[in-house]
Every structure is written in C-alpha cells, then in structure tokens.
N, C-alpha and C positions, 0 to 999 in steps of 0.2 A: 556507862550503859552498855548492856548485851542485848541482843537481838535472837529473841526463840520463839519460834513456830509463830511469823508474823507480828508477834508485841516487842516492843522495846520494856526493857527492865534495868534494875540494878541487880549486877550479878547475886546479889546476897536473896536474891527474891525467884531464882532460875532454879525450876523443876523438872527433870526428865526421871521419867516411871523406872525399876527397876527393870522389867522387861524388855526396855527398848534393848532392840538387836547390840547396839552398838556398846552397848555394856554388857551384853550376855555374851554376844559373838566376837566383838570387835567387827561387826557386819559394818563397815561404810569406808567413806573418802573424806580425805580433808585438804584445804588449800591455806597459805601464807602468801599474800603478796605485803612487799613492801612498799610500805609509803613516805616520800620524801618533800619535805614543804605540802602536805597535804592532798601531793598528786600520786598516785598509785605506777609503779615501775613493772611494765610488760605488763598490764589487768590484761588482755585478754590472752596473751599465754595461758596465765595461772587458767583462765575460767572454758580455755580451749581444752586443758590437760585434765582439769577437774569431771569434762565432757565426756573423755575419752576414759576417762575411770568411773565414772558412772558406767558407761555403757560394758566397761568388762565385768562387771558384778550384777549387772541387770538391775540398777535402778532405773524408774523415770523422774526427770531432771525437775526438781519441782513445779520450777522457776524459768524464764524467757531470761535470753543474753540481758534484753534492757533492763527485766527486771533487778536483776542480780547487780548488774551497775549500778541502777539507782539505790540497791542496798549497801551498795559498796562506798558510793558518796554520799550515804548521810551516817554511816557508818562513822568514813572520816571526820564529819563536820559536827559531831555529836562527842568529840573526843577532842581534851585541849590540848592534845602536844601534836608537834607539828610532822616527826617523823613518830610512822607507826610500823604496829607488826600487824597485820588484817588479817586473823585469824578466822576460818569457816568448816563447818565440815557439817556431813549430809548421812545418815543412817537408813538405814532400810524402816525402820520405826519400831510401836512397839507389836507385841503378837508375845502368843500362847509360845514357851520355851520348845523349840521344834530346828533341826538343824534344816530342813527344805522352808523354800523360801514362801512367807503367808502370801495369801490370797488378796487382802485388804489392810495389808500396814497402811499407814500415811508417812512418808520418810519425814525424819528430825531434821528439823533446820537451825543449826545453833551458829552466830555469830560474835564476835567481841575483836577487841584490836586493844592492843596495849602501846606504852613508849617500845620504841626500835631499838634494840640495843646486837650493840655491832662490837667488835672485838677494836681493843686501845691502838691508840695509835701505835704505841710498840712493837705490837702485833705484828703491825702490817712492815713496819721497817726492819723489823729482826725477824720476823717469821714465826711458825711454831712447829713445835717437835709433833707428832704423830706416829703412832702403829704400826703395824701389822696384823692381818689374823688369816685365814681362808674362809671364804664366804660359805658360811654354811647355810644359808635364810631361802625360803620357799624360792619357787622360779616364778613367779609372776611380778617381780619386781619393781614392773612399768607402773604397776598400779597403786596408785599412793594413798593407801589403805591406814585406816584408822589401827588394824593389828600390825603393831609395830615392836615386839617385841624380841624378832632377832637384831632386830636394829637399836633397840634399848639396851639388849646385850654387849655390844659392838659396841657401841659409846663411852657403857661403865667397863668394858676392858681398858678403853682407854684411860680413863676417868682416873682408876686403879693406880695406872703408872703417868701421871701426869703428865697427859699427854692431849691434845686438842680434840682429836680425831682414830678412829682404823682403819687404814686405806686396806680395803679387800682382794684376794683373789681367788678366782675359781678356776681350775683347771689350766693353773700357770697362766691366766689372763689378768687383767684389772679388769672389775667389775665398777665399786664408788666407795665412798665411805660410808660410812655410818649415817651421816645425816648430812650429806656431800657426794658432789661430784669431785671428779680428780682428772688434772688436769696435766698433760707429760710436756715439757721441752726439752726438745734434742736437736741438737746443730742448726739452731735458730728456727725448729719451727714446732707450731702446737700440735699439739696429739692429741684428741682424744676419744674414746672408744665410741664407735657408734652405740645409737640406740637401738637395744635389744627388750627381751622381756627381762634381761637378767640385770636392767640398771634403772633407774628412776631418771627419766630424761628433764633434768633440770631446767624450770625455764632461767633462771640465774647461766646457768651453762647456754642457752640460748643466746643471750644479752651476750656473752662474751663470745662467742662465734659471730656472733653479727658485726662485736667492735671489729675483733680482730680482721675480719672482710673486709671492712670500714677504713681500717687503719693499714692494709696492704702487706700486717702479719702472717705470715705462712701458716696455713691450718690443714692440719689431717684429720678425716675421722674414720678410724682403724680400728680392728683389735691390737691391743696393747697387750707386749707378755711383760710377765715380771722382772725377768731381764732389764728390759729396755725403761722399768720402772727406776732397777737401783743404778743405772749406767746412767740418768738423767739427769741434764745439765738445771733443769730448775723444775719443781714440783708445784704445782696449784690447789685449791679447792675452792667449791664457787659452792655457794647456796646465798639463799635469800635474806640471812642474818649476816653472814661472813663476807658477803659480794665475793673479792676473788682475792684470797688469803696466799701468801707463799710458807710452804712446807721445808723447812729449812733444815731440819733434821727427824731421819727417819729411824727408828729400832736401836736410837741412840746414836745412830752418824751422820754426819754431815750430810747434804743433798748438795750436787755438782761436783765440781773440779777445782782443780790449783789452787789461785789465791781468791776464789770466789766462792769455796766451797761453805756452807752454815753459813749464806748468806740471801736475801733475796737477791734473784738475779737482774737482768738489764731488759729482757723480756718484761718479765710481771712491770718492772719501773712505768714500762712503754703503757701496759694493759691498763695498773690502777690510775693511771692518768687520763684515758680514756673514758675509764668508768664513773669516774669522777664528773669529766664532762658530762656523761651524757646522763647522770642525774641531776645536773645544775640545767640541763637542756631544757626538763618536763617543764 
C-alpha cells in the first residue's frame, strides 16, 4: 500500500496529473528514512531536513511534525517486512505549465516504503571500489530536491566502470558522492567536510558523528582537499541504504598504506560495530 494525497491505495491504483510541478519541473523534496525491526532510524532528522528544504524552495509543509509521524507508523505497520526503505516526497502540485511559482497549487503528497535493502555482507568486509569525477551539479546542494539529475549522471559514471559510487570534487575540495556522503581517515581521526550548500548534509552522516562522539573517535568537520582524499588512511560513505560502507579502492587503487592498503581499515572496524549497536538499541 502507498499513501497519496491522504488515501492509502495500492500502488497499481496511484494517479498523479501530468501537470504536477514535480513531473514538469522536478519542483519538490523527497526523504528516505530507514527502518529497522519496524522502528524508523533518526525519523526526525529525516523530517527536520525535509523542513529545512521545503522552506528553501518555498513550499508550505502540508502536514504537522505529529502528523507526518503518525504517517510514518502506519506506513511501517501496513507493510510486512520488518526492515524498510520509507520513501516520501512533497511537490509544489499541480498548476497551469508556468516556470513562477502558482498562486493556489495544493502540494503532492506521495508516500510508499518497500523491503531495505543494504549492500552484502562482503561489501562491508572487503569494501568497494569507487570513482572520481569534479562536481559539476547546481550549488544548492543542501537541498534534497526531487531534480536529481546531475546526481543520476554521477552514479551511471559510476555504474559504467563498475564501480559503487563518485566521490566528487569541486575546486580541489571533496564535496559527497553521488548519492553519498564521504567520509576521510587520516592518522586516526575522521574528517569530514562541513556542511555547506555545496553537499547534502546526510542525516546517515549525522548518525555517524554522533557514534563516533559516543565512542571517543577523533572527528574533524573541515574542508577536505583532494590531496588529503588520495593520502587517506581509510575512506567511508554513509547514506541511508549503505549505513557506513569502506571504499577500499579508489580510480582503481588501493585506499591506505602498507599492508592494509584495499582493505577496510581498523577505524570503520571500530564505527560498523557501533552502528550496529545502535540500531539493535531502537
């Protein structure tokens, strides 16, 4: 069952008009929380972040925080698998084809949540290879906008050279991946780029800032150059499907040093054991 514009349905029964913005324009936001034994992981991050990108595009929020949670757990409870993916996203609506914003839309409210699916165990003990490219995608980045199509690009570069991910840079900085944050370790401590307009401030990337505070891991939040990207002792990426993945070989080499180099490191070791916890915690 999906959830649009107040009715619950079956997706095969889900109609949205041609004219809605968010098919003409790409005009809206969308959120992913993860759900784990059928408890939702940082819900109000997602639905704080979701806030804060309505309010850059000038929508008004349909919906009350409580209401949106109690969308959110019948969402889960109307779905039989136990971990999900709680997909949502919110349009300007529909209106006469116009690029200034109408007068009287009613914003789309579309929800669904499918099984969670997370990268194999191998994954996480061997790691995965990843990209390169230079960020070339609008600067409003903070805003996690249904037009996602420099970011579509970014991914099937990857895609191309079988590769996970493309870890970005702009102006010899890191900016994120593709559909990812990224995450630096250098002489045992984390790095990573503060939030600007020019990255999507992960709440996943949240979660792991918090552990690693939690867990008395050294954390920096910096600008990061590219340098300090290929000279790094272990590479990360955190979003809400991948929790917090090690990048183990970059542009085809190895990520670290000596005899731990194209491997995870003893850092991540420390981190996905933490993360683990603290989704066994909910």
């Amino acid at each position: 069952m999906i959830y649009l514009n107040g009715e619950w349905m079956p997706i095969e029964d889900a109609k949205i008009p041609v004219l809605d913005r968010g098919f003409i324009f790409g005009d809206g936001i969308y959120e992913m929380i993860p759900v784990y034994g059928r408890k939702p992981f940082y819900a109000q991050g997602h639905l704080a972040r979701m806030q804060r990108s309505l309010d850059a595009i000038r929508i008004t929020n349909p919906y009350s925080e409580a209401r949106w949670n109690e969308l959110i757990a019948e969402m889960i409870g109307r779905q039989p698998f136990e971990n999900q993916a709680l997909y949502f996203q919110i349009t300007r609506g529909v209106a006469k084809r116009d690029h200034a914003f109408p007068s009287d839309a009613k914003p789309t409210v579309f929800m669904m949540s499918n099984p969670l699916a997370t990268p194999a165990d191998e994954s996480y003990a061997n790691g995965v290879a990843c990209i390169t490219a230079v960020d070339n995608r609008w600067l409003r980045c903070d805003i996690k906008s249904t037009s996602l199509l420099g970011n579509v690009l970014m991914r099937q570069m990857a895609a191309d050279q079988n590769a996970i991910e493309t870890v970005m840079f702009r102006d010899g900085h890191l900016t994120e991946a593709s559909a990812s944050n990224v995450l630096v370790v250098r002489n045992g401590v984390i790095c990573s780029p503060q939030k600007d307009h020019l990255m999507l401030g992960g709440i996943t990337l949240d979660a792991t800032i918090d552990l690693a505070r939690a867990n008395g891991m050294p954390l920096e939040m910096r600008p990061i150059t590219e340098a300090e990207v290929w000279d790094a002792d272990e590479l990360w990426l955190s979003s809400a499907t991948k929790e917090v993945l090690p990048i183990t070989r970059l542009d085809g080499k190895p990520v670290g040093h000596g005899a731990g180099a194209g491997k995870p490191g003893p850092m991540f070791v420390k981190m996905r054991a933490a993360y683990q916890a603290a989704k066994a915690a909910l």
